[in-house]
C-alpha positions in Angstrom: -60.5 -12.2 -16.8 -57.8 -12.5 -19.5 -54.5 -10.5 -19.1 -52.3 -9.6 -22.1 -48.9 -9.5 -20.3 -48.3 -9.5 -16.8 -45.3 -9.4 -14.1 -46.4 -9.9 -10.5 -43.7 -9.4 -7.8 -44.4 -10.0 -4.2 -48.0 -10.4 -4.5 -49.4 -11.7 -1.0 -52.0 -13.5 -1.4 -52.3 -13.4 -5.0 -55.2 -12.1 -5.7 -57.4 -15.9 -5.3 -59.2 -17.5 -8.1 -57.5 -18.6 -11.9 -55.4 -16.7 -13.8 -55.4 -16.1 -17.9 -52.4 -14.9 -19.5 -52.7 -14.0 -22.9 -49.2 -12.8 -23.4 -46.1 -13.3 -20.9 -46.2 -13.7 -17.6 -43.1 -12.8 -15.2 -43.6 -13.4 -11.4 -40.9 -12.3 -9.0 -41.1 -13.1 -5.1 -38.8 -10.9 -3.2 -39.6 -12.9 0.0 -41.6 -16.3 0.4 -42.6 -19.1 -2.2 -44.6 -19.0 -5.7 -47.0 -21.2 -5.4 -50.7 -22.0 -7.8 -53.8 -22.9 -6.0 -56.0 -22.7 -9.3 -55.0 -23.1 -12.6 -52.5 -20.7 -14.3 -53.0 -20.3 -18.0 -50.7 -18.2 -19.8 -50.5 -17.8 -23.3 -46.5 -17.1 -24.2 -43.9 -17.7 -21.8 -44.2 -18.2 -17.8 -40.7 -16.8 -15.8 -40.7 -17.8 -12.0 -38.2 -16.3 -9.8 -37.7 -16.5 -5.9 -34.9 -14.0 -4.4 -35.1 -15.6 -0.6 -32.5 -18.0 0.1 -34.9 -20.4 1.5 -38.1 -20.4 -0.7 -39.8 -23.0 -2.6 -41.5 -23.1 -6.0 -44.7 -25.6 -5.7 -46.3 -25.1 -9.6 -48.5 -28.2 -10.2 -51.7 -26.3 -12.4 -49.8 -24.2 -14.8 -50.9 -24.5 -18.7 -48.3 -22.7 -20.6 -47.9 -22.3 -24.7 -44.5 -21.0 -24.5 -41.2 -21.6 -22.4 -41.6 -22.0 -18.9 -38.0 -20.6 -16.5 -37.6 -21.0 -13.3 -35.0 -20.0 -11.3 -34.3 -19.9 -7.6 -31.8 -18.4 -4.6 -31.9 -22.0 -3.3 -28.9 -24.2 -4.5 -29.0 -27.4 -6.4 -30.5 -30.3 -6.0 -32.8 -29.0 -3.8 -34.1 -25.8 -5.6 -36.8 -27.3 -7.7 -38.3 -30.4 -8.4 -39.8 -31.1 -12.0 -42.2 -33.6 -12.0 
């Protein structure tokens, strides 16, 4: 399935299976982590936020053209690991 642009916010489960993002893709949790089980392919820029003080952002299969943001409640140095 491809998507042309797409913001996600507080999706559950998330729907299973991999993603195609032709366009940008904003994803908001309100509550929880953001986290890919499949691959995420996006095809402009990717923005990740988490709102809870205590969440986690674990993206390890993300293809991404453009700019990827990330941002999270949690503070520094333990809000997100690049690797």
């Amino acid at each position: 399935m491809l998507i042309v642009n797409a913001t996600a916010i507080d999706m559950g489960g998330g729907g299973g299976g991999a993603w195609t993002v032709g366009g940008d893709l904003d994803v908001t949790a309100m509550t929880g982590n953001i986290t890919d089980s499949q691959t995420v392919t996006v095809g402009g820029d990717a923005n990740f936020q988490t709102v809870q003080s205590d969440a986690d952002m674990a993206l390890n299969q993300l293809d991404v053209s453009g700019a990827i943001t990330a941002n999270t409640a949690r503070p520094p140095p333990t809000g997100f690991v690049v690797t």
